[in-house]
C-alpha positions in Angstrom: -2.3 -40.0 -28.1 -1.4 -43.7 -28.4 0.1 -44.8 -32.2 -2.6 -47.7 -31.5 -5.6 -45.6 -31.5 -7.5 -45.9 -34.9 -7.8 -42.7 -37.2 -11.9 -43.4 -37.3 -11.3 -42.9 -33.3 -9.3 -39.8 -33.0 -12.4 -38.4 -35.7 -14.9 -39.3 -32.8 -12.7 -37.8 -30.4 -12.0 -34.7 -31.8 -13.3 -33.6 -35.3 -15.2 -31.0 -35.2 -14.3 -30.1 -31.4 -12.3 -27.0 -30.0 -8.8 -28.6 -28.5 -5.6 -27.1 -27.1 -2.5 -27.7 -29.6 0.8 -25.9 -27.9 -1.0 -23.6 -25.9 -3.3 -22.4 -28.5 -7.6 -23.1 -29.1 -8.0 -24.4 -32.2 -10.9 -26.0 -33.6 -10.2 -29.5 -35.6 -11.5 -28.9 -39.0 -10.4 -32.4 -40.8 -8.1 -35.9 -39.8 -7.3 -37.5 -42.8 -6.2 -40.9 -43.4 -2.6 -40.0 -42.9 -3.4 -38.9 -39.6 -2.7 -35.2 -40.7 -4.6 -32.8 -38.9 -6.2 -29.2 -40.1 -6.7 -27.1 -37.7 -8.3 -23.5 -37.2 -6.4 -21.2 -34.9 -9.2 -19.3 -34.0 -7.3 -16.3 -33.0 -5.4 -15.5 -36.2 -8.2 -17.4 -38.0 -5.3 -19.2 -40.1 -5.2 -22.5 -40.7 -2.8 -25.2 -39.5 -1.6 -28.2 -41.0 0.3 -30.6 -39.1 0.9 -34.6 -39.3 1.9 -34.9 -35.5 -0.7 -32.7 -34.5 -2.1 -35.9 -31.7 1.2 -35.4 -30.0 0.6 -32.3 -29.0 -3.7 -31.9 -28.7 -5.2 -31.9 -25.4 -8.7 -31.8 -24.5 -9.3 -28.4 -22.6 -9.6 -28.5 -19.3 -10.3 -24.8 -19.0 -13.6 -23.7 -16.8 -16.2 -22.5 -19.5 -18.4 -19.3 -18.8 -19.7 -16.0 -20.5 -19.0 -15.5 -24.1 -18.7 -11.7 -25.4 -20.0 -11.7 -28.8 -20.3 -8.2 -30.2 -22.4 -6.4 -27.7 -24.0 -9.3 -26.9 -22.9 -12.1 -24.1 -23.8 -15.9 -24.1 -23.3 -18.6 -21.3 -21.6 -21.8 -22.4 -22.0 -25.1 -20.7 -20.4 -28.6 -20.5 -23.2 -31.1 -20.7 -22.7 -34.9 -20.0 -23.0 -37.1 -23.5 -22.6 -41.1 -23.9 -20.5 -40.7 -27.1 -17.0 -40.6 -26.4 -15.6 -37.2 -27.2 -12.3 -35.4 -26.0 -12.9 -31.9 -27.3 -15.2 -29.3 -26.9 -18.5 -28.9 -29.4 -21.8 -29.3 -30.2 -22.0 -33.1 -28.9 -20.9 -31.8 -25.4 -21.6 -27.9 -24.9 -24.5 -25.7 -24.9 -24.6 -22.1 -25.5 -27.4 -20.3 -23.8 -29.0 -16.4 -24.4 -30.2 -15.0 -21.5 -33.7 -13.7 -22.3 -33.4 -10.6 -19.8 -30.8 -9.2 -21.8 -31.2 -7.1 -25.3 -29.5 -8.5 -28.5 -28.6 -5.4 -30.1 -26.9 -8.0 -33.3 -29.6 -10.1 -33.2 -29.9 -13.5 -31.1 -30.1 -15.9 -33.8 -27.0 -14.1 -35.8 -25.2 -14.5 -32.2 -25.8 -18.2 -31.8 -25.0 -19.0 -35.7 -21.7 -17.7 -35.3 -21.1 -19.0 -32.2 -22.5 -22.5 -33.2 -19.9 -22.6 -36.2 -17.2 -22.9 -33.1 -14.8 -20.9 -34.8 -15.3 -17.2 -32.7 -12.1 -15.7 -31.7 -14.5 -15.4 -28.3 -14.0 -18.8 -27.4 -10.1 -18.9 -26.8 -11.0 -15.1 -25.0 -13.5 -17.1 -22.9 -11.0 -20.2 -22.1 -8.2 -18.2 -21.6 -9.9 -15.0 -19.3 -9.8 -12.6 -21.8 -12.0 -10.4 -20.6 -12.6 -6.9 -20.0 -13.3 -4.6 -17.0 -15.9 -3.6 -15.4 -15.7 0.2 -16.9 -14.7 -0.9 -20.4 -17.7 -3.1 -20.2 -20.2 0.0 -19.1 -18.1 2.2 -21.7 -19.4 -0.5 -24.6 -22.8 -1.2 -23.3 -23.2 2.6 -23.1 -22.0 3.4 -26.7 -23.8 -0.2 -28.3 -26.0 -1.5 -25.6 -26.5 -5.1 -24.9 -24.5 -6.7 -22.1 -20.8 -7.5 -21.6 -19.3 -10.5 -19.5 -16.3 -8.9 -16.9 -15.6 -12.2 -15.6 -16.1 -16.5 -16.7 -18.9 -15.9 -14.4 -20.6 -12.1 -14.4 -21.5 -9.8 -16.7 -22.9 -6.1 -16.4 -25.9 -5.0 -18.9 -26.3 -1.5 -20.1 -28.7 -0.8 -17.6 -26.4 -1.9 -15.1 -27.8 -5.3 -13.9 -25.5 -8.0 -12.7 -25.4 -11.1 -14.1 -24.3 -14.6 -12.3 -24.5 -16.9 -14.8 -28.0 -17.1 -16.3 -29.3 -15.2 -13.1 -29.7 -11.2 -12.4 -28.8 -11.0 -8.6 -27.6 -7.4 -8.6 -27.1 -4.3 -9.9 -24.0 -1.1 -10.1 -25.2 2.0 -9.5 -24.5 4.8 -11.7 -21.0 6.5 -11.5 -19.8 3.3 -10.1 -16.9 1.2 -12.0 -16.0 -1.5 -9.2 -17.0 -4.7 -8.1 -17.2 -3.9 -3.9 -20.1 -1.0 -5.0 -22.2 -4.0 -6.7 -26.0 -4.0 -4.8 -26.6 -7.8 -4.7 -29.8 -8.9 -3.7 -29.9 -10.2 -0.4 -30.1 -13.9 -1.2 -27.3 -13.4 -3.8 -25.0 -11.5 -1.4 -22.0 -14.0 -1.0 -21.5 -13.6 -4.5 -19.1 -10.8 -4.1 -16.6 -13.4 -2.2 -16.4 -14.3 -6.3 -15.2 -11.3 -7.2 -12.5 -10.0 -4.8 -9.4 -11.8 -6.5 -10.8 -14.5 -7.3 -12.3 -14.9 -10.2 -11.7 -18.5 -10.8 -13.1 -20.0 -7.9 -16.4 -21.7 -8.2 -19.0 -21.3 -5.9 -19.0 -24.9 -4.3 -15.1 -24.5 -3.3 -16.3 -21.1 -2.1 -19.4 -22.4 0.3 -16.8 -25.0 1.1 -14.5 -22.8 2.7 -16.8 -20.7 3.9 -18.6 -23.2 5.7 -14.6 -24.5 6.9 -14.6 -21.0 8.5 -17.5 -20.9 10.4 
């Protein structure tokens, strides 16, 4: 960040917001007039102070996805605002339930946490922290709910397949691997997402799909 830029601009840009600082996910919690930054590393939850914390922020330019909160599993967002803002939060993200899914913690007690932007689940979420398939039945099995496998699906105890906010499959019984996923018919190139390569989007998919026909 530019010595030029005002300390009333790098609060607009990042107060508040979830930012990388060396290599980390750390939510801004206050800039002062000094230009000394506290942060929240939010997975030791400790917090960092640093005066030359703008050399080293970054806005994340990490794909956003499924959050696993609990037994429970949201679907965060980037949405388009007018007010400039470099980090990640509530000005620029939304954090969507999925209303076919059960809450076994409560939905509201999910989204207040979540809201506060200070989960450990986030920096899993950036970073692909995210379990396997059969740890995720083994969970739903003991708790219930639903558990996210991948930025992009998640399983529920009942074993329907997520894509995003949609059900488009499900894994039968006894089954622990993404090639035995039923998809519904319309939904069926969806498993081009899941064999190695988990962080391709669906437009670069079609793309190269449609390259290859």
């Amino acid at each position: 960040m530019a010595e030029q830029v005002s300390v009333q601009d790098l609060q607009q840009f990042y107060l508040g917001t979830l930012v990388l600082y060396k290599g980390k996910i750390v939510k801004v919690k206050q800039i002062t007039e000094g230009r000394v930054f506290k942060l929240l590393d939010l997975v030791s939850q400790k917090t960092i102070v640093d005066g030359k914390a703008e050399e080293f922020i970054q806005p994340p330019q990490h794909r956003l996805g499924f959050i696993n909160y609990g037994s429970s599993v949201y679907y965060a967002s980037r949405q388009p605002v007018r007010k400039m803002c470099m980090g990640i939060g509530r000005d620029n993200l939304t954090i969507t339930y999925l209303p076919q899914l059960e809450y076994p913690e409560g939905l509201e007690a999910g989204l207040r946490i979540l809201g506060t932007y200070e989960s450990p689940a986030f920096s899993d979420m950036f970073f692909d922290k995210y379990p396997s398939i059969k740890e995720c039945q083994v969970h739903c099995r003991e708790f219930g709910g639903a558990m996210a496998f991948d930025k992009q699906f998640a399983i529920s105890k009942h074993g329907d397949i997520l894509y995003k906010t949609l059900t488009v499959g499900t894994l039968p019984k006894n089954c622990s691997t993404a090639a035995r996923i039923r998809f519904e018919p319309q939904y069926s190139h969806l498993i081009y997402l899941l064999e190695d390569n988990h962080e391709k989007d669906l437009r670069a998919f079609e793309t190269e799909f449609t390259k290859k026909g």
